[in-house]
N, C-alpha and C positions, 0 to 999 in steps of 0.2 A: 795710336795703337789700340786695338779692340779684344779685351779679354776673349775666348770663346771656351767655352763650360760643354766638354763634348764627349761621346761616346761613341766607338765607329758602327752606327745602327742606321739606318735608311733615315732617321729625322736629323739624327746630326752630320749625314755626307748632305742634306743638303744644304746645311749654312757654313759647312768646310770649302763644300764646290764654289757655293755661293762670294765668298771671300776672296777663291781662287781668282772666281774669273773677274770681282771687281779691280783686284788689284790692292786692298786694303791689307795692311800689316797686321796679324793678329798674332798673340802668347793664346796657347792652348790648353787649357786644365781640366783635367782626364774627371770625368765623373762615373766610376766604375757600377752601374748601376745592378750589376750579379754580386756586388760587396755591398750596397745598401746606400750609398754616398747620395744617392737624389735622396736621401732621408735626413741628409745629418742638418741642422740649423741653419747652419754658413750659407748653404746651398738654397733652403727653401725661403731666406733671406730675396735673394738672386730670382725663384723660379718660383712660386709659393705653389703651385701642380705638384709640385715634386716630378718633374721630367724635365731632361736635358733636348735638346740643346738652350741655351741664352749666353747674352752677349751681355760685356760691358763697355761700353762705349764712352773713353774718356775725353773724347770731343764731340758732344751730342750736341741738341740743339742749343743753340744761343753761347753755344760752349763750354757748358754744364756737363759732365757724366752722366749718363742715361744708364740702365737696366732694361734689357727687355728678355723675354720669356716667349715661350710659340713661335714655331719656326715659321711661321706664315706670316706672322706680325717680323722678325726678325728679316725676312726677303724684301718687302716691301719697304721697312725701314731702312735699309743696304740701296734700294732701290732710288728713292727721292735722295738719300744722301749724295749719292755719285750719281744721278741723272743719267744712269744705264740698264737695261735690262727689265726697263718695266713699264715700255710701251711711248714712247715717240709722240703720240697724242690722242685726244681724249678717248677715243674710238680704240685704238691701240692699247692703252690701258686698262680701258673695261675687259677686252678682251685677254687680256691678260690676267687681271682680276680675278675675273669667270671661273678661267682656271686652272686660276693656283685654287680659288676656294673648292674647285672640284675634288684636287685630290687629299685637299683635307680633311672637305668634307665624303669622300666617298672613298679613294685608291688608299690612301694608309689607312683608315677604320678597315676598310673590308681587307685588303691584305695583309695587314698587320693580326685583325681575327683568325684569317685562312693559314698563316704560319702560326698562330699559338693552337687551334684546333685540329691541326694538321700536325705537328712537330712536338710541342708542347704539353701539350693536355694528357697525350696517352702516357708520355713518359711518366706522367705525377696520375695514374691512373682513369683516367676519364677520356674514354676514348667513344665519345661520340657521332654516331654518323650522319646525325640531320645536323648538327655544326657543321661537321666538314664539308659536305655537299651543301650548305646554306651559303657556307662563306666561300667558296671553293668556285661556285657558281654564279655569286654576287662579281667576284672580282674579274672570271672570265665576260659576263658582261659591259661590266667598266672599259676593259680590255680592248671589246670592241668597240666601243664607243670610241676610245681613244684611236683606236687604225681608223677609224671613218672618217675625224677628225683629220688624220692625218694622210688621208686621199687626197686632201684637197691642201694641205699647205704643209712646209718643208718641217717647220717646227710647231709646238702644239698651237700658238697663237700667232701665228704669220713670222713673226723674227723670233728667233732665238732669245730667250726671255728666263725671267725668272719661276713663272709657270714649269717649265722647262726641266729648270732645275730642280725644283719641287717632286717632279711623276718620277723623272728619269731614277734617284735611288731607290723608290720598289720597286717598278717597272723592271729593273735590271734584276729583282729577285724571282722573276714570272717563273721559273723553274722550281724552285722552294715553295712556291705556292700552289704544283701543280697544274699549272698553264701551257696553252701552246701556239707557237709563232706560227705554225702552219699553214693556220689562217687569217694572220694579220701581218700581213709582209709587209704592210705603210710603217706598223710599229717596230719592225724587227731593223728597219732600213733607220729609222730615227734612232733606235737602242744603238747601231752600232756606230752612227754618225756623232750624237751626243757623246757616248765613252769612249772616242776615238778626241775627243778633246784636252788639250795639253792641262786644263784647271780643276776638269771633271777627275780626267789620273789624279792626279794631285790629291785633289779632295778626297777623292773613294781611299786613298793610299795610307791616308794620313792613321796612323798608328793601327794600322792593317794588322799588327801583330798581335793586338789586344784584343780582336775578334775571336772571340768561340766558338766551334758550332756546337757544344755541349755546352748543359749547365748542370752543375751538381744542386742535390737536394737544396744547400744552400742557398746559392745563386736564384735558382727558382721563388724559393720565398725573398727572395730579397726584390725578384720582378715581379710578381704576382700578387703580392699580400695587398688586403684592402686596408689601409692606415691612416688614420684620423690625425690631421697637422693640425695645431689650432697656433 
């Protein structure tokens, strides 16, 4: 059984998806982070970032309990455990690798920026317009990059991967961030073949009711405040 330490936000559907479609049995515990809970000790225990999602894994290696933290470490670790979804062989794995590290390093920074400077920022007054069009612009380029990608093969790295899993929870938020399928019909044919998946529903669903699309003043400082863990 795999604790999972989750919030229904684009980084925690993708180690919900993740779980779905391994097949692994997980207990869920809500980290309500508009109430402050990625702050409270217990938790930075678990994730010392202070951000959700992490797992705990009471059959890790050698059969020890594990902890892990980062949802990129957290796929790949799901990955070698069940010997699915993370590339077939060496060549397949790199490619895989590649990118998942892309949308870590590039699809959640820049659209995860593009929804707080787009959504976010003006409500708490700072309404920006070289952010918005910085990030707004950043992510339509990713955007493409990702359809060109996807001219030439079905999923982002040849099979159906945990890559995959990774783009597919922002990618599905390209409207919130101001984006358009227009002109990326590779990615809009992938958006709707990936959530047309029985574990992707699953995952995206998982406490769908806890989702906001507001946050009270509260909430806001409770995502945004800069805070010193020691």
């Amino acid at each position: 059984m795999i604790d999972l330490y989750f919030w229904p936000t684009p980084n925690g559907w993708k180690v919900s998806i993740a779980l779905e479609e391994f097949g692994l049995p997980y207990t869920t515990h809500l980290v309500d982070i508009g109430n402050g809970d990625q702050h409270k000790p217990a938790f930075l225990e678990i994730s010392p970032n202070n951000r959700m999602p992490a797992i705990i894994d009471a059959d890790g290696p050698d059969g020890a309990p594990i902890s892990i933290f980062e949802s990129g470490a957290i796929l790949q670790y799901l990955a070698r455990k069940t010997g699915k979804f993370g590339g077939s062989t060496e060549r397949a794995r790199i490619a895989v690798d590649q990118w998942l590290m892309w949308q870590m390093g590039g699809v959640g920074p820049m659209a995860g920026q593009a929804h707080h400077f787009l959504k976010y920022a003006p409500q708490m007054g700072h309404d920006i317009a070289y952010a918005k069009d910085r990030y707004r612009a950043e992510t339509a380029r990713l955007y493409g990059v990702l359809d060109r990608q996807l001219a030439k093969h079905e999923y982002v790295a040849g099979d159906y991967s945990i890559a995959d899993m990774a783009i597919w929870p922002w990618a599905s938020l390209w409207e919130g961030q101001q984006q358009t399928l227009e002109d990326k019909p590779h990615m809009a044919r992938w958006l709707e073949a990936v959530g047309a998946r029985p574990a992707v529903q699953a995952g995206r669903a998982l406490h769908a009711d806890k989702r906001k699309t507001e946050h009270d003043q509260k909430g806001q400082d409770a995502l945004f405040r800069q805070k010193n863990q020691n």
